[in-house]
C-alpha positions, 0 to 999 in steps of 0.5 A, a space after each residue: 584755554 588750550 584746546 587739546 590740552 587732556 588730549 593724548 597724542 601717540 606720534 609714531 613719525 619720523 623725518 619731517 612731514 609728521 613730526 611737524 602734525 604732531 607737534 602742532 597739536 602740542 602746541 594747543 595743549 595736546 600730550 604728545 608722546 613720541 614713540 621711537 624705535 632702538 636706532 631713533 628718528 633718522 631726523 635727529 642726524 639734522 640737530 636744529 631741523 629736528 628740533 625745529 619740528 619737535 619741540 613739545 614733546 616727550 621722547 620714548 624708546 620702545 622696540 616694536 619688533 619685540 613682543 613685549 614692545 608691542 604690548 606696552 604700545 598697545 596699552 598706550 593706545 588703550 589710553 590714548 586719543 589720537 594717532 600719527 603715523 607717517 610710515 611707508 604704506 604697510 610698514 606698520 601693519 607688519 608691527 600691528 601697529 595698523 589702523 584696523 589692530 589699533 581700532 580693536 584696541 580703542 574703536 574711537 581711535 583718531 588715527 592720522 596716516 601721512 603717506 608719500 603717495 597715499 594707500 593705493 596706487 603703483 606707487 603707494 608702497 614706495 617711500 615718499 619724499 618732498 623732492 620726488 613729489 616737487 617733480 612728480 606733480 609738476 611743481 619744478 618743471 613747471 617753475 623751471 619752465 617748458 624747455 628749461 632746466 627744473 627748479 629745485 625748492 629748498 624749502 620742504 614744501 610739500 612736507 609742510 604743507 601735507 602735516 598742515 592738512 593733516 592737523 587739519 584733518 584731526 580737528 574736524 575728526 575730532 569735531 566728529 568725534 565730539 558730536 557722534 563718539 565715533 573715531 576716525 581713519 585719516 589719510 593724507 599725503 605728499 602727494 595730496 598736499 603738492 596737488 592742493 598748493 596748485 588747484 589753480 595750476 591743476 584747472 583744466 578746461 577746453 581753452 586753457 592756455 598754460 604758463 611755461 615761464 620759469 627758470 633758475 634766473 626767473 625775477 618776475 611774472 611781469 616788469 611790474 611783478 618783478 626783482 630789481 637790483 638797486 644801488 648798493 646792490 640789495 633785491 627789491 621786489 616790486 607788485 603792483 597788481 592793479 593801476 593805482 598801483 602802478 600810476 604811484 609806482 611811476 610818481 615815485 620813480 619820477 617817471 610819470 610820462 610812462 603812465 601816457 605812454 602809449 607802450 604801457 597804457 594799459 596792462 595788456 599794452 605793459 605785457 606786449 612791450 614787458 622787455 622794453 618797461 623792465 629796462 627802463 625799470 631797472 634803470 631807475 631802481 639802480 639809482 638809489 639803496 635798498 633803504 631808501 626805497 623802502 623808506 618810500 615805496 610803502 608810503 606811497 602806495 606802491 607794494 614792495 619788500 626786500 629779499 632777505 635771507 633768513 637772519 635777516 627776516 629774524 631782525 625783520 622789524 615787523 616781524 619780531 612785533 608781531 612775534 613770528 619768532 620765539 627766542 628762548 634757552 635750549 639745553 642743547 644749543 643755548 639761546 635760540 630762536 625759532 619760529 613761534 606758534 601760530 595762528 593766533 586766537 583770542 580765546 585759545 592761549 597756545 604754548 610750547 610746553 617742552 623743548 625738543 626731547 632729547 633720544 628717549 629722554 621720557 621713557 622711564 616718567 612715560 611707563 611710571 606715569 602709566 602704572 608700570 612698576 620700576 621693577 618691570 621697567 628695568 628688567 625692560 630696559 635690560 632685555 632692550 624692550 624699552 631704552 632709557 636716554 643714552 648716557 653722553 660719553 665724557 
């Protein structure tokens, strides 16, 4: 069973945080039809980060700014279920493309905005991207450190996690939607999503005290929260968030005076005397490799992994049996492996229906497949309404 699968999704984004709403739907069974501009998704320029985030899709290429472009989006919309778009806040109520054009169109619309900074606000028509809100909301200061230099996440996190809310958000409208009839007008944004990966951080009360710790060079929390290196010069990450673990931490280091040690007795004695415990941690770490102490670690009760680069995560054991990652022939690139679906259900069969569509790769089998004769599509195609997949040059 695929549970969006007779579902119609317009996908009317570019760059990243949409594309990834999208083709989550895809991947429960949703059509997904992207929709893109004469000059393509900017995001294509990144080749593997494009199709990383559009893969179950189909590509059609249709100029907005033309009459004639618009009406045949429009009677796409006549048809469709559900809308994404993630343009600068009024971009597209100059291509009648906004909710309140696109609701007269289909009143039980689902329509689904993720914005930079949301609708309203000093800020709301200026483009939003994932570094601006990592330091707008706090999240590379605060991982740098009060008084230290701000830390820049490689990782796009607010543009993964604002499309995660807004999937979110377009299943429970879609619940609505079953239970009433009615659509929906949806927003979110990068600002909301960098907000919600820190509710705790954002808890303010009289008394709060605040963490400054951070940094470039930051290994831990606490010496037994904590980066070691170890002999072979491997990271080895080390939690022991209560004393069970910390006791089979010092059985397994051989170190077990250190759990009467009056320094490190009790979880507040360990943070007093933290400098000192590192080094003394460290010490031990560095006396054998990295596969050694995995080898024994886990079976002992002591929480540990690695730190692995991303080729090495790809051939992570655990993580190929529990299929994190999907492995299959690209027309592009070959053999490739990519992250798989998830969650996982037992009832729910989802699926990667199509690899990533090349640049209007479905124009023409999209209009076909909505009535248009192939006469009317050519004369689209000649005046530049519609473009059909750029022919690659020999």
């Amino acid at each position: 069973m695929q549970p969006l699968k007779g579902i119609t999704v317009l996908d009317i984004t570019t760059m990243l945080n949409g594309p990834f709403c999208s083709m989550l739907l895809g991947e429960m069974g949703a059509n997904v039809i992207k929709i893109e501009p004469p000059d393509g998704d900017p995001w294509r320029v990144m080749g593997a980060g494009f199709a990383g985030v559009n893969r179950g899709k189909r590509s059609i290429i249709v100029d907005l700014k033309k009459e004639a472009g618009k009406q045949i989006v429009h009677e796409m919309v006549a048809k469709a279920d559900i809308l994404v778009e993630n343009a600068r806040w009024g971009v597209l109520h100059r291509l009648g493309m906004d909710y309140e054009t696109v609701e007269k169109i289909k009143p039980d619309i689902i329509y689904l905005s993720i914005l930079g900074y949301g609708p309203t606000g000093p800020l709301s028509s200026l483009p939003g991207y994932d570094p601006l809100l990592q330091s707008r909301s706090g999240q590379s200061v605060s991982q740098g450190g009060l008084g230290k230099p701000p830390v820049f996440h490689v990782v796009a996190i607010n543009d993964m996690a604002g499309p995660m809310l807004g999937a979110y958000g377009i299943a429970l409208a879609l619940l609505a939607h079953k239970k009433t009839g009615k659509g929906q007008n949806i927003k979110t944004s990068l600002a909301n999503a960098a907000a919600a990966m820190q509710a705790h951080q954002f808890m303010n009360y009289e008394g709060v005290e605040y963490q400054d710790k951070g940094g470039i060079d930051l290994l831990d929390h606490n010496a037994t929260h904590r980066y070691y290196k170890t002999m072979d010069k491997k990271w080895l990450l080390i939690l022991c968030p209560n004393a069970g673990h910390w006791q089979h931490l010092c059985g397994e280091l051989g170190l077990d005076e250190l759990i009467t040690d009056p320094r490190f007795k009790t979880t507040e004695d360990r943070l007093k005397n933290d400098d000192a415990l590192v080094e003394i941690l460290a010490g031990a770490f560095a006396t054998r490799n990295i596969a050694e102490w995995m080898a024994v670690l886990p079976q002992a009760d002591v929480p540990a992994a690695t730190g692995n680069l991303f080729p090495e995560s790809q051939k992570d054991a655990h993580f190929q049996e529990n299929k994190i990652f999907d492995e299959r022939e690209h027309p592009e690139f070959g053999q490739v492996m990519q992250v798989g679906i998830m969650p996982r259900f037992s009832e729910i069969t989802p699926v990667i229906q199509f690899h990533a569509p090349s640049f209007g790769e479905h124009t023409e089998e999209v209009l076909l497949e909505m009535g248009y004769p192939a006469v009317q599509i050519s004369e689209w195609i000649e005046s530049g309404v519609v473009r059909l997949q750029p022919k690659p040059i020999d």
